[in-house]
N, C-alpha and C positions, 0 to 999 in steps of 0.2 A: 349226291346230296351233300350240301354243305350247312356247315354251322358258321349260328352269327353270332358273337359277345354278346352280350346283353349290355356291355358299358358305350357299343356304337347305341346303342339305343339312350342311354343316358346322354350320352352328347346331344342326340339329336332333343331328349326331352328338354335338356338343359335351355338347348336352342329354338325350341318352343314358347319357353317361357321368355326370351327375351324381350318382346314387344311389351309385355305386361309392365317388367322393369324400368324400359323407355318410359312408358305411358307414365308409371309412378313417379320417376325422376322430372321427367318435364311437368308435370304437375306440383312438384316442391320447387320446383324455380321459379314456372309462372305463379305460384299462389305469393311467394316472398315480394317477386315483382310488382305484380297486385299491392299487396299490403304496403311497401317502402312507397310507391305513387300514391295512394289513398292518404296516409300521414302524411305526405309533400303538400299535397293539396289540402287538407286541412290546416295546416300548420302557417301553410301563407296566408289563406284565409283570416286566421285567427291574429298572424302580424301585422297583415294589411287593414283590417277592422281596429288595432292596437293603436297603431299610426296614425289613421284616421283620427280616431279620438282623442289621443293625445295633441293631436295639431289644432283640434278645434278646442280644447280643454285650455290648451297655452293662450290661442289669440282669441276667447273670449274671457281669462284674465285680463288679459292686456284692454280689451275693451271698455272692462270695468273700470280699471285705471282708468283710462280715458274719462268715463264719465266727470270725475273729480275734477277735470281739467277746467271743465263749465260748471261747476260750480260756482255762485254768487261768491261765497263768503271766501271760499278760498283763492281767488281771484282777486276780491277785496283785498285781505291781508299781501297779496303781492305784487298790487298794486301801491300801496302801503308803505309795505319795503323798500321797494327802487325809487319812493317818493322822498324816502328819511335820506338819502345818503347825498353827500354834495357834487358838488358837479366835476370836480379834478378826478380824474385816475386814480392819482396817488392818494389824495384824500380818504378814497373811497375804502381802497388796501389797508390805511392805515386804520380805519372806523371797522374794518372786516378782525383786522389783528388782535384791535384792542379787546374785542369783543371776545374772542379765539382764546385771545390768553386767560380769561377769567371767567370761561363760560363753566370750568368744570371747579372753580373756588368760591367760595361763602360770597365772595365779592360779587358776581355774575347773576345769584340769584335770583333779582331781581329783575335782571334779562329774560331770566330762562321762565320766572312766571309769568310775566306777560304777554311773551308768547304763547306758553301754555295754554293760560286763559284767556285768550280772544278767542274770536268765534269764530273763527277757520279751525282750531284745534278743537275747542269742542264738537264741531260736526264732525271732525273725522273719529275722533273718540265713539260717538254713536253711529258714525258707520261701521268701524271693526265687532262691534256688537252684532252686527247685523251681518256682519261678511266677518266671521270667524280666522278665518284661515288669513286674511290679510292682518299680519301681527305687528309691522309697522310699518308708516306712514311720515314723509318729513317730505315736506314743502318748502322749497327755494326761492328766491329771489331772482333776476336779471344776476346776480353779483356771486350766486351760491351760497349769501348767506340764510338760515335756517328761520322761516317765518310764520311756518306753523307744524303741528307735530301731534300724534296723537301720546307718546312718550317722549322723556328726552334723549335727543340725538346724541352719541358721545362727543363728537364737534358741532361746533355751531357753523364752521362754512363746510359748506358740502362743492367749493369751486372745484378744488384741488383734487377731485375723485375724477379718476376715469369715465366711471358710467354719467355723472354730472353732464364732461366735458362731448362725450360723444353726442347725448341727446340733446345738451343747447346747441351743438354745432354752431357754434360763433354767431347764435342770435339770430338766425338768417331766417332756417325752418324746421330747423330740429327734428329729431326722429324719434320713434319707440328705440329705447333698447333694453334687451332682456340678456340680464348672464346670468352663468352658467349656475349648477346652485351651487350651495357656498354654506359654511356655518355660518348664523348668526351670533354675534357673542354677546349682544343685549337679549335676545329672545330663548339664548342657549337652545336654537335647533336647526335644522337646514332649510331653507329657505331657496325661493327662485327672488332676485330683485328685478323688477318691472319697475321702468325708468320712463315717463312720459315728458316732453314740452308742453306749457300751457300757452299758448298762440294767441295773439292777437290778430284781428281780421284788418284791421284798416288804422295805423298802414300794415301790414304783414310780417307780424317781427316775434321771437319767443322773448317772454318775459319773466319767465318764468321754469320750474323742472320740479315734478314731483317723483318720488323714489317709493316703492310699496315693497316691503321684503313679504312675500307669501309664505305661507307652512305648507311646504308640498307631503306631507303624508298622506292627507285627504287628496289630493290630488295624484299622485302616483298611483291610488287603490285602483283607479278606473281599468287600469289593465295589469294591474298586477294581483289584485284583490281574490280572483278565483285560481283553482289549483284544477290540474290538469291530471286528473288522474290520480294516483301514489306518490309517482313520481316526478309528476309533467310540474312546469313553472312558467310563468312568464314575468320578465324582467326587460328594464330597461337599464342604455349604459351609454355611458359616454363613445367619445369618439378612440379614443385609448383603452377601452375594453373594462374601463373602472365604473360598476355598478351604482349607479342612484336611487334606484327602485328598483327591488326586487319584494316578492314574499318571502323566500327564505333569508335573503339577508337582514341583519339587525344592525341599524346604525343609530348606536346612542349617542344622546348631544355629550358636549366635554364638557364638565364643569371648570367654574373660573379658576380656579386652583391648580389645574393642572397645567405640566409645562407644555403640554402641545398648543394651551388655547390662543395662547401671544402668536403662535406663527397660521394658525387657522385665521385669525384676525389680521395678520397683516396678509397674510395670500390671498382672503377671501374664499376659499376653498373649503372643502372638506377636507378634516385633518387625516391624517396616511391611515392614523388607527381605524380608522369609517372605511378605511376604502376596499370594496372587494374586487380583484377582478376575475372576470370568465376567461378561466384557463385554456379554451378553445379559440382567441380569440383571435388569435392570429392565421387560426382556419377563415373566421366569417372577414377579415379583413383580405386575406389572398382570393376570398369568393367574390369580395365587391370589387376589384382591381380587373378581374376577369373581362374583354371585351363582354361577354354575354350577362355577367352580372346573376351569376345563379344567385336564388336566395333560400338555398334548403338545404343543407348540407352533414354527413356523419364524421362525428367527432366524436374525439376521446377524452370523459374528464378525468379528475383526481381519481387514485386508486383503480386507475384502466376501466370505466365504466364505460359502454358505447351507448352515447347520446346521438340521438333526432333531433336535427335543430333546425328552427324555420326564423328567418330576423328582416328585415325591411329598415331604410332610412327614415324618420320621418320626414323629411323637408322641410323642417322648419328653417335651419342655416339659412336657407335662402333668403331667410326673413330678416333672420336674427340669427348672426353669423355663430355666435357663440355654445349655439344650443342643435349642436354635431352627435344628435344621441340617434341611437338605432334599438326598437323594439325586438326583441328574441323571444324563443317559443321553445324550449325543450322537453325532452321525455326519452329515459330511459330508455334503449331500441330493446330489453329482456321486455320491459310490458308494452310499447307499440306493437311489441309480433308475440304475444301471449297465444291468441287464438290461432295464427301460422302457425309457430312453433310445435305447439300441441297435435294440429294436424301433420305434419312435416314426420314429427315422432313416427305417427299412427301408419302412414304410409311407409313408412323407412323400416318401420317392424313387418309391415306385411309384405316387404321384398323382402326381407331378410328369413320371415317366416315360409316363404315360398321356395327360397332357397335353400333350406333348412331338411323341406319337405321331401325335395327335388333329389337331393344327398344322397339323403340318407332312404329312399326309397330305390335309388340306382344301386348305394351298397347292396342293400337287403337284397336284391334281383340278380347281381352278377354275382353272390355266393352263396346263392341257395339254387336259382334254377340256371339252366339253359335252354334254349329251342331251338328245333332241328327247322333247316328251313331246306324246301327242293327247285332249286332252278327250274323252272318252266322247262328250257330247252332242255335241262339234262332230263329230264321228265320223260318227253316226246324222242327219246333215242332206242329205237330196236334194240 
């Protein structure tokens, strides 16, 4: 007759119980697994639907612009214009200068009302009534001098602008072009500028360049408007990681006073104090570089918080090279796995509880009892 420990029996009970622990453990992997794929997938969802909309929200601005382009009146007056000016080059420079120099003195004023009140500015006057968000409006000449306006222009030749010179393109056939936003320092807010050519059919030549600064606040709301949870956000950003639309950011215009507005004015830009950027962003920038182009990806923001974050290009650049923005989708990963988490707890307590169980019922057994156990064979011995 032999005896057995009762702590071989622990072992073994121990080792009983390990499948249990398996099963628990691979259960809080795949449920996180679960839960990090189900956020992936809604998160592109929600940037892809983001994108969308923003691309058709841009190019049917830009459309509206267009309409203006066939307008009678405003065609009239620039028609008008290229008719006042004489037939020398130089002439023409000089009639543009003179103009230039006295548009913004007591002298000029009588330019600046005539233009005002003719009747290409009055209709556009009573279109921003009607189209809100377009807060100004200035109409060009063949020459880039200023022929109609719903406000006045702070110059009278709009030749010598970049965005001017891009969409006359030398008179030929001109293009839309749209940059980037920008403060406005007559409107004091940011704005997108939509830059049309107004075209003649026959013979085929621009004659013309309308410029529309929009107020994108209404227009960013479309996908930035709703919140995603406590935490969750969605924002749009430039190609440099600098914020344009977000919900939680706050970008107030500059007043004229201040000394940033001179260099917001000559940059065109939003001035540095506007500017926010997403601290992650050279995460979602090494993800688009990727052959494969993940668009979902865990980062970490300010104060070590671990972000979900879902972002998409929109493709507008391809349109409008200048408007390199990409939609984003974030959300604190503590509430994306709320409901994991909590289970993950429950399961982690009840191996821990089992284990617990397992212990301290092996102690209690191997110092209170023992049992006697009899080998078979030695049983069956004469």
């Amino acid at each position: 007759m032999r005896r057995i420990d009762l702590r071989t029996a622990v072992i073994v009970l121990i080792l009983a119980n390990l499948p249990t622990w398996i099963i628990i453990f691979h259960t809080v992997d795949h449920a996180t697994t679960a839960i990090d794929e189900e956020v992936a997938a809604n998160f592109r969802a929600i940037s892809r639907n983001n994108a969308a909309t923003m691309s058709y929200a841009v190019n049917n601005l830009a459309r509206e612009v267009q309409t203006l382009a066939v307008n009678s009146a405003v065609r009239d007056a620039i028609v008008a214009g290229n008719a006042a000016y004489p037939r020398s080059s130089e002439a023409v420079r000089r009639r543009i200068r003179s103009i230039e120099q006295t548009w913004l003195e007591p002298a000029g004023e009588a330019t600046v009302q005539r233009i005002l009140s003719n009747p290409a500015s009055r209709y556009l006057r009573r279109f921003v009534t009607i189209n809100p968000a377009f807060r100004r409006i200035t109409v060009t000449d063949r020459f880039g001098g200023t022929v109609a306006a719903n406000v006045k222009p702070i110059d009278f030749e709009q030749g010598d602008e970049p965005w001017w010179r891009q969409s006359f393109k030398e008179g030929v056939t001109g293009r839309v072009v749209i940059e980037d936003v920008r403060f406005d320092p007559l409107t004091q807010i940011n704005v997108l500028h939509i830059v049309v050519p107004v075209v003649n059919e026959t013979p085929e030549e621009v004659i013309g360049v309308i410029g529309v600064a929009v107020d994108i606040s209404d227009l960013f709301l479309l996908v930035t408007g709703t919140r995603i949870g406590a935490t969750g956000t969605m924002s749009l950003a430039r190609q440099d990681g600098t914020l344009i639309g977000s919900e939680v950011a706050d970008f107030p215009p500059v007043q004229l006073g201040d000394s940033t507005a001179s260099e917001s004015e000559a940059s065109g830009h939003l001035v540095a104090a506007q500017l926010t950027e997403v601290p992650y962003f050279d995460d979602i920038l090494s993800a688009l570089r990727q052959p494969s182009q993940p668009d979902f990806i865990e980062a970490t923001a300010i104060g070590g918080r671990k972000k979900m974050v879902g972002f998409r290009q929109l493709g507008l650049s391809s349109k409008y090279p200048q408007l390199r923005w990409i939609s984003i989708v974030e959300q604190d990963m503590s509430e994306t796995h709320t409901a994991v988490e909590t289970m993950n707890r429950h399961l982690l307590l009840a191996a821990l509880g089992i284990l617990v169980v397992t212990i301290g019922l092996a102690i209690y057994l191997s110092t209170h009892r023992k049992m006697e156990v009899t080998d078979i064979a030695e049983a069956n011995e004469p």
